[in-house]
C-alpha positions as CSV (number, residue, x, y, z in Angstrom):
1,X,-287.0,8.7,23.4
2,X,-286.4,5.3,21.3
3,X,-282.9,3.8,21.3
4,X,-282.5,3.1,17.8
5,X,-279.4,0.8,17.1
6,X,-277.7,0.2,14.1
7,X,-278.3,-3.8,13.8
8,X,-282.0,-2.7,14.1
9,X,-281.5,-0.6,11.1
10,X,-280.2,-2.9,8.9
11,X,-282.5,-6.1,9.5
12,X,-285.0,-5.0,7.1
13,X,-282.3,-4.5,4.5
14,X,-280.9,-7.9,5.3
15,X,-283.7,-9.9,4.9
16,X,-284.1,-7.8,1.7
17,X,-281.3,-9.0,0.7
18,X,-281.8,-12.5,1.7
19,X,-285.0,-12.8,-0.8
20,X,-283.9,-10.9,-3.6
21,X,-280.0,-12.0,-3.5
22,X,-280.1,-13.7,-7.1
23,X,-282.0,-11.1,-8.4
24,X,-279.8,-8.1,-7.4
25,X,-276.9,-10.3,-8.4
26,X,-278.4,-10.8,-12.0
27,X,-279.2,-7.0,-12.1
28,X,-275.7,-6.2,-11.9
29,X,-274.3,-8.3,-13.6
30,X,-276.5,-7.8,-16.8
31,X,-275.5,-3.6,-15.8
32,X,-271.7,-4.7,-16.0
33,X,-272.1,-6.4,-19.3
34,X,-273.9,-3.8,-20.9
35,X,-270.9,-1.1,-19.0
36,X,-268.6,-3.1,-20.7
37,X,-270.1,-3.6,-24.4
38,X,-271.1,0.4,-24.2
39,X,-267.6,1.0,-23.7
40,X,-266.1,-1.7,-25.7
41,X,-268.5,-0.1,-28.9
42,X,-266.8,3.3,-28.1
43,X,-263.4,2.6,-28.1
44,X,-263.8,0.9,-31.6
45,X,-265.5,4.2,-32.6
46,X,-262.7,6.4,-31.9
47,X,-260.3,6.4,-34.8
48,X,-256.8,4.8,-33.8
49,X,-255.1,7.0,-36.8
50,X,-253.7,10.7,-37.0
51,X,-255.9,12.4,-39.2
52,X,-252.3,14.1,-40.7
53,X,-251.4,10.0,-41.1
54,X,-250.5,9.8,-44.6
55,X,-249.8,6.1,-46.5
56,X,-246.2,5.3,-47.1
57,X,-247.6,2.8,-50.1
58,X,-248.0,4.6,-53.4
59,X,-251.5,4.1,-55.0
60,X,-251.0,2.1,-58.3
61,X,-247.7,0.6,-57.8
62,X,-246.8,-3.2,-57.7
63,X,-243.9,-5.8,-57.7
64,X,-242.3,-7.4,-60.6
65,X,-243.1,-10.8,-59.2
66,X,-247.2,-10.0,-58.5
67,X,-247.2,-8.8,-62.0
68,X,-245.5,-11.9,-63.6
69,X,-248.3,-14.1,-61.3
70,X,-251.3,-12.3,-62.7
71,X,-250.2,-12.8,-66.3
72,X,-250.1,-16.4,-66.2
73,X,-253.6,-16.7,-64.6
74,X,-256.1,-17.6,-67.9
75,X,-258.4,-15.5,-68.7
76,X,-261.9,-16.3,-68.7
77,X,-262.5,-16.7,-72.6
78,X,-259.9,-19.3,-72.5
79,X,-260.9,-23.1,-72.4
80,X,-259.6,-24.7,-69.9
81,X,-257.5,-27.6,-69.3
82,X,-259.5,-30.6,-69.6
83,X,-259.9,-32.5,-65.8
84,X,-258.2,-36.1,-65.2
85,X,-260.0,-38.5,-62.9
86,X,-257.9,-39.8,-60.8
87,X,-256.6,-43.8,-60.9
88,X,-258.0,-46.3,-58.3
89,X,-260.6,-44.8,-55.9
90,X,-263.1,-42.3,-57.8
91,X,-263.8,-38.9,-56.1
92,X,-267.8,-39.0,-55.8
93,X,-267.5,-35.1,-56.1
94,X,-265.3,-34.8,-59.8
95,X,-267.0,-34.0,-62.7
């Protein structure tokens, strides 16, 4: 009967290893990127709201002072004020 020992079982896997190091290395570290944007994708899938979650803003409702801002903008049939160029250096980009 052969006397089998354990360094003689793992000398074939060693110099295995020893020729295919970067490659396994590579191997797992593409697997452990792709682990981690698999599970990365998922947890943005899950929904991160109650679905009894119910919006303490009312829909069509707005301040006195966003109101007052949006009726001073012109509206677009309006002319508008005519542009000044700037005194001294000219800005190449003005019309």
């Amino acid at each position: 009967m052969k006397n089998i020992s354990l360094a003689s079982f793992f000398k074939p896997l060693g110099t295995i290893f020893r020729r295919f190091h970067m490659t396994i290395f590579i191997v797992f570290l593409t697997g452990c990127l792709a682990y981690a944007v698999i599970m990365f994708t998922t947890l943005l899938d899950q929904s991160s709201t109650d679905k009894t979650y119910t919006s303490p803003n009312s829909v069509g409702t707005i301040d006195q002072v966003t109101l007052n801002r949006i009726k001073a903008l012109h509206t677009s049939d309006e002319a508008l004020p005519a542009s000044t160029n700037p005194t001294g250096r000219i800005n190449p980009f003005s019309e």
